[in-house]
N, C-alpha and C positions, 0 to 999 in steps of 0.2 A: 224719654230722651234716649236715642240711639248713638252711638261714636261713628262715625265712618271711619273707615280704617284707609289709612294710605300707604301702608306698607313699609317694609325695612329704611331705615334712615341712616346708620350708622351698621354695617354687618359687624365689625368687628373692631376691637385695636388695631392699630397698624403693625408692621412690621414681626416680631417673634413673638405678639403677643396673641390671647384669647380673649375670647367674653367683650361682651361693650355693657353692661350693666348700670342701673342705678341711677339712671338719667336725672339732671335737674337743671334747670333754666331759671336765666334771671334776665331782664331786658338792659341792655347798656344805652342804647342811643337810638330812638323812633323805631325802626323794623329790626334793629341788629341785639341778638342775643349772644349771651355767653350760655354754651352748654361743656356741663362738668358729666364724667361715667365712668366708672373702674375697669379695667382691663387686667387682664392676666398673664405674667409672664412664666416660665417653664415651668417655676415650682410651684408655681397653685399662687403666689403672690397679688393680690391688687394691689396697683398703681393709679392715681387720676390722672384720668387727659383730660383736656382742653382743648375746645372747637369753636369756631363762630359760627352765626346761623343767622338767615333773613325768613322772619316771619311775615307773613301779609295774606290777607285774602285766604284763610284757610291754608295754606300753603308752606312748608320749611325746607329751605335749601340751604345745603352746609356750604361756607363760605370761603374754611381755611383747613389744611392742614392737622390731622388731631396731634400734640404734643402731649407727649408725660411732661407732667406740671409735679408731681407727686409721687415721691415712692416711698415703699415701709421704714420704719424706726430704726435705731439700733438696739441689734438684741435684746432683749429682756424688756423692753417699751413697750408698753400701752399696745402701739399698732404696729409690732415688728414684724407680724407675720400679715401684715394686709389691711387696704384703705379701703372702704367704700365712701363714694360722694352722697349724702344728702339733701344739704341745704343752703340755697344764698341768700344772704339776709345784707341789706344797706342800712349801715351805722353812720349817718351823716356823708363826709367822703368817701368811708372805709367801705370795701367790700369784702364780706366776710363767707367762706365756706365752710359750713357744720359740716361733719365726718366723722364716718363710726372708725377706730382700730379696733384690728384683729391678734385676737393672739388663739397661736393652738394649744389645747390640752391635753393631756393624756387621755385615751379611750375615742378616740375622735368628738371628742367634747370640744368646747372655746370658748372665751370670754372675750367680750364688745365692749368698747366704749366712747365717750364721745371725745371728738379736738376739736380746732378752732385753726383754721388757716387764714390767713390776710389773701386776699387775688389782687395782682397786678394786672389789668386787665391789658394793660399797652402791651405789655412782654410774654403774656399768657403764659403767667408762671403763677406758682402758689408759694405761701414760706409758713412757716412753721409758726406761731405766735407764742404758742406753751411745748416745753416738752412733756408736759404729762396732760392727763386728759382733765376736761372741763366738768364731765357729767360720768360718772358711772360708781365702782363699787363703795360702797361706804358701809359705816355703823346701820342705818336704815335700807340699804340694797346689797344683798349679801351677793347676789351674782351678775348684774349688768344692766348697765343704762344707756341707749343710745339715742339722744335728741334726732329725731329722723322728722320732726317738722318745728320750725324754730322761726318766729312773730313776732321783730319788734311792736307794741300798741304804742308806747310814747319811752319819751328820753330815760326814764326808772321804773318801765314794766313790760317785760319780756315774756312769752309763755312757749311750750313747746307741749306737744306732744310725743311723747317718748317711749319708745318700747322698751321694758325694764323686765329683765328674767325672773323666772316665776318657780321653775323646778328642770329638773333632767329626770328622765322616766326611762328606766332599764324595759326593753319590749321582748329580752329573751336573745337578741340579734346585736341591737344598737341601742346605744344613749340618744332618747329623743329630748329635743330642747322645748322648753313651755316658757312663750313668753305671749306678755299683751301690751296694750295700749295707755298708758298713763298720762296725765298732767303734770307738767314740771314748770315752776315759776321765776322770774330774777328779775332782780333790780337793774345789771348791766351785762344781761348775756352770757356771765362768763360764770359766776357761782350763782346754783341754781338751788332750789328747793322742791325734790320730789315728792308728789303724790304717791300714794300707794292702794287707790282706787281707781280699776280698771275702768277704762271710758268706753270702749266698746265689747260690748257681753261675747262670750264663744256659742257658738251655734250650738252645739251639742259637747257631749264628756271628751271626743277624742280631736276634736280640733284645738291643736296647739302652737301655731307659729302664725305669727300679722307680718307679714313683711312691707316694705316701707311706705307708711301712709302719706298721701299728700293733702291739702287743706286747703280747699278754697271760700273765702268769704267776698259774698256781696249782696248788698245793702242788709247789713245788720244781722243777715243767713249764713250762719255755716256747714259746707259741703265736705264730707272726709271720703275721699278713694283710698281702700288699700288693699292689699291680697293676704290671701289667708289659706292655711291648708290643713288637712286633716279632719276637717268636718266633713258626717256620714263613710269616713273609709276612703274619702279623695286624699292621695298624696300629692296630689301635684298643686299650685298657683290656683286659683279664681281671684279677681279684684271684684271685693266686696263694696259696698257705701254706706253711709248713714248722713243723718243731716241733724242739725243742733239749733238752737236760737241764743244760746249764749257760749258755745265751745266747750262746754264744760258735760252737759248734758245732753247726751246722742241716742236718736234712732237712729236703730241698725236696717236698714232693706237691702241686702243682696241683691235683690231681683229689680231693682231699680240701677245699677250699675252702667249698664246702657254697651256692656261690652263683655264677650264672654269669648272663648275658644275659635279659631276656624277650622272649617272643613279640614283641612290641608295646611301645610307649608310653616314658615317657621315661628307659628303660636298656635298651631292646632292641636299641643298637650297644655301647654299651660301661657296663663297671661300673670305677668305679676310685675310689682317695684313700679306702679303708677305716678308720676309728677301730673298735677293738671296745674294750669296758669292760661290767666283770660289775655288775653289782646285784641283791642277793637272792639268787634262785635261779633271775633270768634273766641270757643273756646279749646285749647291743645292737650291732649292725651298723649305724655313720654310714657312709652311702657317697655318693657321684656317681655320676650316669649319663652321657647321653650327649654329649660335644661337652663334655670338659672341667669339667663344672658347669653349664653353662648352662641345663641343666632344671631345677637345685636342687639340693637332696640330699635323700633318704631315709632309712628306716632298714628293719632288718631283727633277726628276733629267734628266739633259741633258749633252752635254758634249761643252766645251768652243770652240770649231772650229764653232759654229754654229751661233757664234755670230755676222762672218760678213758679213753673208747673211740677217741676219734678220736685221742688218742696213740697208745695201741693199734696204730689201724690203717696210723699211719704208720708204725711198723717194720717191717709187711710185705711 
């Protein structure tokens, strides 16, 4: 399975801001989507905006305006220093955005974790539901937990996958960050019960960061897209894959990803922060390119028959 690439979708936030990062989509009404991506304003800050979008035919066209729907904490908060967008999850009427806060540390270190926003989708506004976070440091996670894919299964059982920090590694230079991929489970979303067994293995000793995985399941298959770096001496992004028969337990194939670097232009150093989500009989690729988001995000697209060969081919 290959992506086509259709190019930049989003270059940037609007107005004084940077970065368009972090992309993720939920379907409101037949072709019209809601799409959520963090932006930057002077001081290094993420904010979430809000966009509309018409999917169809392999095809996304932005519909509306991006608005800041979302901005940092107040001091000493969970996400005072910075939002990223995750996840949209439908809770019966409610629509719900998972997001990681940011906080900075000394040493250029940080600590992540998760919140819970309510989305008005009429006013394409977000509100706050908690002021502190849903998922992260505890007695069992001493540095960070951020739900970065999040599945209701039925009305009292929720599961996410969640990157949870793992260590900080002095390299002589910099504090580098070591986190992976976990299982975190609930009853209604909101308190959760973390795994502490990694779900997808690291390539090798020096690859250390999964940036934000996406998950898609169909019929009974699960598909995980996420980017990774530091394996073999790469600093930059690759989106890696694996695929599961129960979510729980994954083969990892890289090389089956179906999408890697281009020649040129603005993901020709890195591709990373993956959403995929089916519509119809096609399948969508939200991603980042190069330098974190700061080019934007794009997208990329295949069609859903192709997904059960690439199971297939990951058992061999």
């Amino acid at each position: 399975m290959q992506w086509q690439k259709k190019g930049v979708l989003v270059p940037k936030a609007p107005g004084q801001y940077s970065h368009a990062s972090h992309p993720t989509a939920i379907c409101i009404e037949e072709n019209l989507f809601l799409i959520a991506f963090s932006g930057r304003n002077k001081e290094q800050r993420s904010h979430i905006f809000l966009v509309l979008a018409h999917f169809d035919d392999g095809e996304i066209r932005i519909t509306s305006d991006p608005v800041v729907a979302m901005q940092p904490g107040a001091p000493g908060t969970f996400d005072c220093d910075g939002l990223l967008s995750c996840n949209f999850v439908w809770d019966g009427p409610n629509l719900y955005l998972y997001y990681c806060g940011w906080q900075n540390l000394p040493n250029r270190m940080w600590h992540c974790d998760t919140g819970r926003l309510l989305v008005d989708v009429s006013n394409l506004s977000l509100h706050r539901e908690f002021s502190g976070p849903i998922m992260g440091r505890s007695i069992d996670v001493p540095l960070y937990a951020v739900a970065t894919v999040v599945r209701k299964i039925s009305d009292n059982s929720w599961i996410s996958w969640y990157n949870r920090g793992l260590s900080w590694n002095y390299d002589g230079k910099d504090w580098i960050p070591k986190y992976g991929i976990h299982l975190a489970r609930s009853s209604d979303g909101v308190k959760w019960k973390c795994g502490d067994q990694l779900v997808i293995p690291f390539s090798d000793a020096s690859e250390h960061s999964f940036g934000r995985p996406t998950v898609l399941v169909d019929q009974g298959k699960y598909y995980m897209w996420f980017a990774a770096r530091g394996a073999f001496g790469n600093a930059a992004y690759r989106i890696g894959f694996a695929t599961s028969e129960n979510g729980e337990n994954w083969n990892r194939r890289d090389d089956l990803s179906g999408i890697d670097v281009s020649t040129s232009g603005w993901d020709s150093e890195a591709v990373c922060y993956p959403f995929v989500l089916q519509h119809k009989e096609h399948l969508y690729l939200l991603y980042n390119g190069n330098n974190y988001g700061i080019s934007g995000f794009g997208y990329a697209v295949s069609r859903k028959d192709k997904l059960v060969n690439l199971f297939l081919n990951s058992k061999k």
